[in-house]
C-alpha positions as CSV (number, residue, x, y, z in Angstrom):
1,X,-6.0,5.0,-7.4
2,X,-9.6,3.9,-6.7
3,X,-10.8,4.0,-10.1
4,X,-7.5,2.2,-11.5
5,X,-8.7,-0.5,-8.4
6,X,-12.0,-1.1,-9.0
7,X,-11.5,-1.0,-13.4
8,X,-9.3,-3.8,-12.4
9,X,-12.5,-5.7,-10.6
10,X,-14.5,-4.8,-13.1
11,X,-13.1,-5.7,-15.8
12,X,-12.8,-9.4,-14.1
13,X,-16.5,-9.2,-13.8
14,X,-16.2,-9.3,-17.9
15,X,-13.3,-12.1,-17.8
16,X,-13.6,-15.6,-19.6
17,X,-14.9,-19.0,-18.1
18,X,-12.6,-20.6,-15.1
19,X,-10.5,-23.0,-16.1
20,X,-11.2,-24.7,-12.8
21,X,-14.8,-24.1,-11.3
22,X,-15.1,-24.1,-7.7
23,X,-18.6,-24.1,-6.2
24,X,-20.0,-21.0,-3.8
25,X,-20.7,-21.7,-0.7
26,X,-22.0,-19.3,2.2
27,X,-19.5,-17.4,4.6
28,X,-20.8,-18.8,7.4
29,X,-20.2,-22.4,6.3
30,X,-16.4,-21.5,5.0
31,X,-15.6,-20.9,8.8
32,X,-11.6,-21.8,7.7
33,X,-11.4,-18.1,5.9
34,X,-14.5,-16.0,7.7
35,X,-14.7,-15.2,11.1
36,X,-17.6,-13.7,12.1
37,X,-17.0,-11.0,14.3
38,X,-20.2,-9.4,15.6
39,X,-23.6,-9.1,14.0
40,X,-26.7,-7.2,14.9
41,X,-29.8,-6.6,12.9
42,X,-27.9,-3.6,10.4
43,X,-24.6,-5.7,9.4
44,X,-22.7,-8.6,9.7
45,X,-19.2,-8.4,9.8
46,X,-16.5,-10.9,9.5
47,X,-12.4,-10.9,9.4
48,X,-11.2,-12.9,6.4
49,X,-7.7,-14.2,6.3
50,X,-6.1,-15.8,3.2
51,X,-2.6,-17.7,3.4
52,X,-0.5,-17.5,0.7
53,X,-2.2,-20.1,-2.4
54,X,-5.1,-20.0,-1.0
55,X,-9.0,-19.6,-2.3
56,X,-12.4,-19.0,-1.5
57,X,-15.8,-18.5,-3.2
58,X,-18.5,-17.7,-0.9
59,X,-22.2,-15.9,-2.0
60,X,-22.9,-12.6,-1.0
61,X,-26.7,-11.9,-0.6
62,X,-26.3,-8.7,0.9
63,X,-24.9,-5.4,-0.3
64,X,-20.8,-5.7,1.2
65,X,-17.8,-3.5,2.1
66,X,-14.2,-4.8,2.0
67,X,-11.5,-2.8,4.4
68,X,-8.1,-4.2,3.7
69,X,-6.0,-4.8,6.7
70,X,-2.3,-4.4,4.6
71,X,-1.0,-3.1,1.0
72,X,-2.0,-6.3,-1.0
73,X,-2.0,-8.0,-4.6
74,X,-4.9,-10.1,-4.5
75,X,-7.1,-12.1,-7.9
76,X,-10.9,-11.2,-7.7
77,X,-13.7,-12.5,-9.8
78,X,-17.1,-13.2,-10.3
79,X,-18.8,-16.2,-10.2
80,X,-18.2,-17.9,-13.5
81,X,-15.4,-15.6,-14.7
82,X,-11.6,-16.6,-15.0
83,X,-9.3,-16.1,-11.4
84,X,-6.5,-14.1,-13.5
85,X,-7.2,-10.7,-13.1
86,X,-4.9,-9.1,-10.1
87,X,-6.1,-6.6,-8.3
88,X,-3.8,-4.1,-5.8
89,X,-5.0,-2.7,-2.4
90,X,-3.3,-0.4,-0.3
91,X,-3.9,-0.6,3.7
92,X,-6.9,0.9,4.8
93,X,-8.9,0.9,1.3
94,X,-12.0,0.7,1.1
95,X,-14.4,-0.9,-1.3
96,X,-17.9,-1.1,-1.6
97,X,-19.7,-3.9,-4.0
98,X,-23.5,-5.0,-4.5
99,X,-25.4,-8.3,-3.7
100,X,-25.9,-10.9,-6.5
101,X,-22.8,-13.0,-8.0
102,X,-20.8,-14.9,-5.6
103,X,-17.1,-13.8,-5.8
104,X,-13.9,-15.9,-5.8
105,X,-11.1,-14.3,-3.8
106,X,-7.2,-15.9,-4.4
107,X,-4.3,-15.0,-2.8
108,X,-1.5,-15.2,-4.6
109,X,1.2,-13.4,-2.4
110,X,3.9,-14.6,0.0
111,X,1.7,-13.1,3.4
112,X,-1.2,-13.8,4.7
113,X,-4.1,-11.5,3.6
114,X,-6.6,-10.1,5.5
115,X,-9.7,-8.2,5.4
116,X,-12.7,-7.4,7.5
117,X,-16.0,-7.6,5.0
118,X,-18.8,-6.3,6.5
119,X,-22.6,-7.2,4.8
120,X,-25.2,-4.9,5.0
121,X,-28.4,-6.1,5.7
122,X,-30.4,-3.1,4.9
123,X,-30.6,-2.8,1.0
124,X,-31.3,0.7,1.1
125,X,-27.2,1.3,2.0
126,X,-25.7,2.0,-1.5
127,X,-24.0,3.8,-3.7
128,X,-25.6,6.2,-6.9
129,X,-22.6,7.7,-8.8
130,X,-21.2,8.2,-11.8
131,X,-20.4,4.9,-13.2
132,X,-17.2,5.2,-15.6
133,X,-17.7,1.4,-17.4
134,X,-21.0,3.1,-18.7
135,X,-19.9,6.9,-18.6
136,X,-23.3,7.4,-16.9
137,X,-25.5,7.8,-13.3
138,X,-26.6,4.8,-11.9
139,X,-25.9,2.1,-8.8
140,X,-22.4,0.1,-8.6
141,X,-19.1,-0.6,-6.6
142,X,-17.4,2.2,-5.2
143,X,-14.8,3.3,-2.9
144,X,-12.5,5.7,-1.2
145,X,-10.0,7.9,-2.8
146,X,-6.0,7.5,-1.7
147,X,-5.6,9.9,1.0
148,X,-3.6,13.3,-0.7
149,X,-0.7,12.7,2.1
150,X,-0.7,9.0,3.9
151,X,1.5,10.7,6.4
152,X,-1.0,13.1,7.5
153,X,-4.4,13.3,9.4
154,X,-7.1,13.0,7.0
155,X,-11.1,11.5,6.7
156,X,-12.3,10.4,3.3
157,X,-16.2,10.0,3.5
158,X,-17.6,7.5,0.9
159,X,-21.6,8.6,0.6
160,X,-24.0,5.1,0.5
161,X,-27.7,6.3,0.9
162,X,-28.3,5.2,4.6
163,X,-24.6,5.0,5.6
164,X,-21.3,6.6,5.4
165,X,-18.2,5.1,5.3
166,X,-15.3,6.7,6.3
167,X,-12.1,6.1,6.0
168,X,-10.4,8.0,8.8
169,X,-6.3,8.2,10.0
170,X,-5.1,10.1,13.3
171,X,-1.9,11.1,14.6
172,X,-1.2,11.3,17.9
173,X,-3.8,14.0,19.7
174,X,-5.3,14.1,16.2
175,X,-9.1,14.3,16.7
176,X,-12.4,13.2,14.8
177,X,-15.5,15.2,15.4
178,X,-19.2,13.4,16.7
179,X,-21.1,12.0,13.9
180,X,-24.6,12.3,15.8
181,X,-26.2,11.2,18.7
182,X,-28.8,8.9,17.2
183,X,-26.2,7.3,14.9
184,X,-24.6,3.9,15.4
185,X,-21.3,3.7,14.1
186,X,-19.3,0.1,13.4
187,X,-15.5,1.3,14.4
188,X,-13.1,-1.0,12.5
189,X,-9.6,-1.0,13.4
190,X,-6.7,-0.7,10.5
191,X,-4.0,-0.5,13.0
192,X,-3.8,-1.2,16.4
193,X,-5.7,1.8,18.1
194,X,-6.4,3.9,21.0
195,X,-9.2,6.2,21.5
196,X,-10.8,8.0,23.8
197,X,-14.2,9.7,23.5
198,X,-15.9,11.2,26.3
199,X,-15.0,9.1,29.3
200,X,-14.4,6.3,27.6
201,X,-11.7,4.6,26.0
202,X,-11.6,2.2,22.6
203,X,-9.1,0.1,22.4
204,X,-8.4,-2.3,19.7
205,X,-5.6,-4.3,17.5
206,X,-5.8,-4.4,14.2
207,X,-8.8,-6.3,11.9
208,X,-11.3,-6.0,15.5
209,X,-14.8,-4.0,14.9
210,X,-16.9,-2.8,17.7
211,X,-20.6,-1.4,17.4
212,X,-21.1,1.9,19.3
213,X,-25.0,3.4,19.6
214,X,-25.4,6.6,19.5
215,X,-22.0,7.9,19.9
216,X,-21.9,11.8,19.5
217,X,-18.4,12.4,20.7
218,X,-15.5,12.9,19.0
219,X,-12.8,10.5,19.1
220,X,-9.4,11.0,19.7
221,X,-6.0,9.1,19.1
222,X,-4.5,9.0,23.0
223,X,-2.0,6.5,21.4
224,X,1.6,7.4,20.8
225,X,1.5,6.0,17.0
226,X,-0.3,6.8,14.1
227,X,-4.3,5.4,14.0
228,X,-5.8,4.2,11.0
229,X,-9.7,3.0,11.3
230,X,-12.7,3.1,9.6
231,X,-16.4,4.3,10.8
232,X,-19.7,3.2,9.4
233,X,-22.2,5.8,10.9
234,X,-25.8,4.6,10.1
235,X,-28.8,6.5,9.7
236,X,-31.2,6.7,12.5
237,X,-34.5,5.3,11.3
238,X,-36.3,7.2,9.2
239,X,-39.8,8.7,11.9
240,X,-43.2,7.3,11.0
């Protein structure tokens, strides 16, 4: 479950010294486990890949979302704090964190792991919720709850002030509605998909992200498989 997902981070974020520090550096200079993918002036959004031993610590100076590309065991932690904690994903997942402490990621599985982390450049996309480390209101790492039936059709929205994320699976001829016309969306691609919207057609394998503007159609699955993706819709800018 999401909370059982992000306690797990968070409780790393609490964790002892490393027993072997390992300096942060950018992503863009760890070019061996982030590939950028596209950027614009709202996000920038790379596909991170992890063989099986290896480790990274890279700064994030910007507000961040993590979509894992397969179920996954993975160690987390801050900055500082000890590289023992484990923390489980399931494909598709979606995880929100804030700017400030660089974070470690290991991999301590047999596959390769993979994620697509996408920074947001705009501070004012975050999340206010109920925050269950402090049992009060106030800003912190979210994410999206485990679909009720992973078999099914279903969108989970995750709120973050001048974003959505959603987290959105289709079956074949299953359909999700327009999101706005002034909107730009980031499409991010779980599985291997095929969509049509309008006249047009998006498709993309699995861990590739393509920015749309103003897309106000609604986009269905022409594939013959199951789609799994997730949106970012942006606000448009707010009118002077």
């Amino acid at each position: 479950m999401k909370i059982v997902r992000l306690g797990l981070l968070l409780i790393c974020l609490a964790a002892g010294p490393l027993a072997c520090a390992q300096a942060a550096i950018d992503m863009n200079a760890d070019s061996s486990h982030y590939s950028l993918q596209l950027a614009n002036d709202q996000v920038r959004v790379y596909l991170v890949t992890l063989k099986p031993g290896e480790r990274t610590m890279v700064r994030h100076d910007h507000n961040f979302l993590m979509v894992t590309l397969q179920d996954c065991s993975i160690f987390m932690w801050p900055e500082g704090s000890s590289d023992i904690m484990e923390s489980r994903f399931s494909r598709g997942s979606i995880g929100y964190y804030y700017a400030g402490r660089a974070v470690g990621i290991r991999n301590g599985g047999n596959a390769i792991y993979r994620n697509i982390t996408i920074e947001f450049l705009d501070p004012k996309v975050r999340n206010y919720g109920y925050q269950w480390t402090t049992s009060g209101w106030d800003y912190g790492p979210t994410g999206t709850n485990l679909p009720v039936d992973p078999q099914a059709t279903f969108v989970n929205r995750l709120p973050l002030g001048a974003a959505t994320a959603i987290d959105v699976q289709l079956l074949p001829n299953g359909s999700l509605p327009g999101q706005g016309e002034n909107n730009a969306q980031l499409i991010v691609a779980v599985t291997d998909i095929d969509l049509k919207s309008g006249q047009g057609e998006i498709q993309k394998s699995s861990g590739d992200a393509v920015w749309v503007d103003g897309l106000n159609k609604k986009l269905t699955n022409v594939g013959s498989t199951t789609a799994r993706f997730a949106v970012i819709v942006f606000s448009p800018p707010a009118a002077n």
